[in-house]
NUVEX-39897 format. One record per residue: residue number from 1; x, y, z of N, C-alpha, C, O, CB in turn. Coordinates in steps of 0.02 Angstrom, whole numbers, plus 50000, padded with zeros to 5 digits. Glycine has a CB too. Layout:
# residues N
PT  num     nX     nY     nZ    caX    caY    caZ     cX     cY     cZ     oX     oY     oZ    cbX    cbY    cbZ
PT  NUM      X      Y      Z      X      Y      Z      X      Y      Z      X      Y      Z      X      Y      Z
...
END
This chain:
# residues 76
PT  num     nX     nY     nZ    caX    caY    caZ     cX     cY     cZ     oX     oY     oZ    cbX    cbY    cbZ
PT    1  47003  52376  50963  46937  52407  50959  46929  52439  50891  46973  52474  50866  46928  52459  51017
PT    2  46862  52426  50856  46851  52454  50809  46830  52520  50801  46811  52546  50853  46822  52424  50790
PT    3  46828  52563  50741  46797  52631  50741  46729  52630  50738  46707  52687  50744  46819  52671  50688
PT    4  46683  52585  50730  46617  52561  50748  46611  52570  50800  46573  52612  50823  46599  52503  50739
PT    5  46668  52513  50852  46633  52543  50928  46650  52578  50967  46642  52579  51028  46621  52508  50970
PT    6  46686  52620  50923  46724  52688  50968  46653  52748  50948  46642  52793  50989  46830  52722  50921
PT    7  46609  52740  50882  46600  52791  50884  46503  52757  50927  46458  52794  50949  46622  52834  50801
PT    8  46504  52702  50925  46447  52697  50946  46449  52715  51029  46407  52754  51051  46422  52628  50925
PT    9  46479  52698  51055  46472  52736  51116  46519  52789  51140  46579  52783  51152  46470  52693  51164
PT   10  46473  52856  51145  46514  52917  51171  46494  52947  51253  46472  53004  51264  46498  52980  51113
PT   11  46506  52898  51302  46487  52965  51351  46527  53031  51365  46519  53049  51424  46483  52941  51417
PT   12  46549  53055  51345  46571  53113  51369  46560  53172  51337  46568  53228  51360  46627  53109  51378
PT   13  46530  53149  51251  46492  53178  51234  46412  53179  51257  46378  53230  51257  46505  53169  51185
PT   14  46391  53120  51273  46317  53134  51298  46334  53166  51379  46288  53195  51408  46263  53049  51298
PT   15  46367  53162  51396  46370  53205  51456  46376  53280  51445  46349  53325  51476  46425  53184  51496
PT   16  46411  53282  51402  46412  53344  51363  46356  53387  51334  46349  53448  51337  46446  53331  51316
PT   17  46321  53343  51306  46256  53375  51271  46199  53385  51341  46168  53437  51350  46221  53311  51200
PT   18  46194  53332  51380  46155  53342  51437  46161  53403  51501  46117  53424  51539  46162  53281  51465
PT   19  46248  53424  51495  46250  53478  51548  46228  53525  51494  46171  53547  51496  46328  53495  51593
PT   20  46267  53541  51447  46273  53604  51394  46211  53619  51335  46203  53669  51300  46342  53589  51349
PT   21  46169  53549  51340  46149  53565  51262  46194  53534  51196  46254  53521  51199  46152  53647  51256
PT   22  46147  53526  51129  46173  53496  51099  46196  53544  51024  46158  53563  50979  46131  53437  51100
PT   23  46256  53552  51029  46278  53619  50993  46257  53603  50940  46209  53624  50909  46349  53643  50990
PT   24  46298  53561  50927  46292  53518  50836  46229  53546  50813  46226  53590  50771  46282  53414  50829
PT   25  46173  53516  50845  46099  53528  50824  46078  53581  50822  46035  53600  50781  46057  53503  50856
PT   26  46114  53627  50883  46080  53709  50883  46133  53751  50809  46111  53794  50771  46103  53764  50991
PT   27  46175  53734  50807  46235  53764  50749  46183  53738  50661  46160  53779  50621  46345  53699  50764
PT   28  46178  53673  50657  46124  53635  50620  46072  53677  50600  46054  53677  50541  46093  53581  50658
PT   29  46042  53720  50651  45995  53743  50650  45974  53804  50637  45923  53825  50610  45982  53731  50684
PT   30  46027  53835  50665  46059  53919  50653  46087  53914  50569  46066  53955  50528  46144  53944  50721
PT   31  46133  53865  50549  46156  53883  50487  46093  53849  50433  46114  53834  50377  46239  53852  50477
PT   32  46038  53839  50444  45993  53823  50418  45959  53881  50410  45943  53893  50352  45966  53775  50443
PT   33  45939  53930  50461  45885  53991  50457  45933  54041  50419  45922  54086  50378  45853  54025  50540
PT   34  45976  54024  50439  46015  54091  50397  46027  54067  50330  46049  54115  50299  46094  54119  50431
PT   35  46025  54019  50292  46026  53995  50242  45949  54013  50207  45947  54029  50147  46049  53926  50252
PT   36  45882  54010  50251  45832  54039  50244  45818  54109  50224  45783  54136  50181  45813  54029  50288
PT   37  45868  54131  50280  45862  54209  50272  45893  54232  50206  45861  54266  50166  45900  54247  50334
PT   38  45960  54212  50193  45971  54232  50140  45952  54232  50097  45953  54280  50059  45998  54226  50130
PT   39  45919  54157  50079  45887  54128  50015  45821  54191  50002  45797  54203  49946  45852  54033  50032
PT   40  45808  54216  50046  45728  54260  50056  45729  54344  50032  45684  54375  50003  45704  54262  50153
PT   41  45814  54374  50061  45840  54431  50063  45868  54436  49975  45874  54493  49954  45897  54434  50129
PT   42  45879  54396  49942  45933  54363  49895  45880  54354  49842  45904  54335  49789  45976  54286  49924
PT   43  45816  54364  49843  45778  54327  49804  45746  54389  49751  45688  54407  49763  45722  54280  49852
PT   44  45774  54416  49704  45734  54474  49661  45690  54447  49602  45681  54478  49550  45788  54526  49626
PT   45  45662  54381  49618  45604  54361  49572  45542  54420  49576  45518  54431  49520  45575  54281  49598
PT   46  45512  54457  49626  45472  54491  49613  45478  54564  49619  45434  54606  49622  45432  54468  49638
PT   47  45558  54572  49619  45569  54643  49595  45576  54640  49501  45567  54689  49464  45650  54674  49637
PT   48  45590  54583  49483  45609  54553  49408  45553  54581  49383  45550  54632  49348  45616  54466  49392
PT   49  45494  54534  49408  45408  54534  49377  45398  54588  49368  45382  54610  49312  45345  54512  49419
PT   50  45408  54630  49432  45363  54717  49451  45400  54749  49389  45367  54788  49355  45386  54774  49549
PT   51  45454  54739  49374  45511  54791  49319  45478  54767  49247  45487  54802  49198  45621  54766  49322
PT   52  45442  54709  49244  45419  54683  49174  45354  54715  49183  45330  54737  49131  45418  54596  49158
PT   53  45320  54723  49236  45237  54750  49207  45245  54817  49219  45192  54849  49217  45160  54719  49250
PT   54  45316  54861  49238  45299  54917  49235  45333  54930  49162  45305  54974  49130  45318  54957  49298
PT   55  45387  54898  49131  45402  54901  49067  45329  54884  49012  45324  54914  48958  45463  54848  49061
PT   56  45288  54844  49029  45252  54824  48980  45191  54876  48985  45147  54878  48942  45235  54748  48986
PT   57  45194  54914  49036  45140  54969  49072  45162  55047  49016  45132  55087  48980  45166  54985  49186
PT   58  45230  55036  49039  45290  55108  48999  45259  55130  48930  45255  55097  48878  45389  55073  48972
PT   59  45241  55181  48939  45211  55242  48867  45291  55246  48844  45333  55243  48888  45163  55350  48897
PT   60  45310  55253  48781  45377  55300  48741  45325  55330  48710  45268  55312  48695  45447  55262  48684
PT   61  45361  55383  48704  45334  55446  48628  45350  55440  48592  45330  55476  48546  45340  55511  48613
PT   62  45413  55381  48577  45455  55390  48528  45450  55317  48482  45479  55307  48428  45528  55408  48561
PT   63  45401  55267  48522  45366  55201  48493  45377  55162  48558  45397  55181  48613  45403  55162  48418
PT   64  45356  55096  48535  45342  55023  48560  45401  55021  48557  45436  55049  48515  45300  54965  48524
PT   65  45429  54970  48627  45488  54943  48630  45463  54854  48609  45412  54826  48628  45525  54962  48714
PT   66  45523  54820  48561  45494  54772  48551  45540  54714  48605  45581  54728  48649  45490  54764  48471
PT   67  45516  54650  48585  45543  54596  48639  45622  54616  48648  45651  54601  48700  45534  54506  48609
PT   68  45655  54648  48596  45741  54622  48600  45757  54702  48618  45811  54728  48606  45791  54582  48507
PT   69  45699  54741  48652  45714  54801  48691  45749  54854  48652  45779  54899  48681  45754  54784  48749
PT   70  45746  54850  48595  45733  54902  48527  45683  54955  48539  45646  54949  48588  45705  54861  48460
PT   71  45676  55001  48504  45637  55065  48512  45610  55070  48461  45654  55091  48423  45667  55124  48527
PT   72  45552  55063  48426  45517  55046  48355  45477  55106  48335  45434  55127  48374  45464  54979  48359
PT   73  45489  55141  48272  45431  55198  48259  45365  55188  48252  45344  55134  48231  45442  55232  48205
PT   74  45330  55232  48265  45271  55206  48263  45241  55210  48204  45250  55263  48173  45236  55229  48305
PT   75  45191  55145  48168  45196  55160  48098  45132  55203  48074  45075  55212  48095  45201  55092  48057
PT   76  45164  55220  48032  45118  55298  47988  45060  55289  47931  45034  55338  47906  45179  55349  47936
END
């Protein structure tokens, strides 16, 4: 017997999935949302943004900060 037709027919797994449910798929599915979740919890793209328009918002007294985040006098 080949591993072709060992794996094409399984009853005892489909008996399996029919009393119990089909884990594989529910596990599949669970490590999918939580891969969601994380990806979502994990994600500081718009804490990034908010920190750039409150930097670009930011008064110094002491000058303009320029792109390479230098502190520039203000000119006279």
């Amino acid at each position: 017997m080949s591993t072709s037709a060992i794996s094409a027919t399984t009853p005892i797994y489909d008996l399996l999935v029919q009393e119990r449910g089909d884990a594989q798929a529910e596990a599949r599915t669970a490590a999918q949302q939580t891969q969601d979740t994380a990806r979502q919890a994990l994600d500081w793209s718009s804490v990034r943004a908010a920190a750039a328009r409150r930097e670009e918002r930011a008064f110094s007294a002491f000058g303009r900060s320029g792109d390479d985040g230098q502190v520039r006098a203000l000119p006279t």
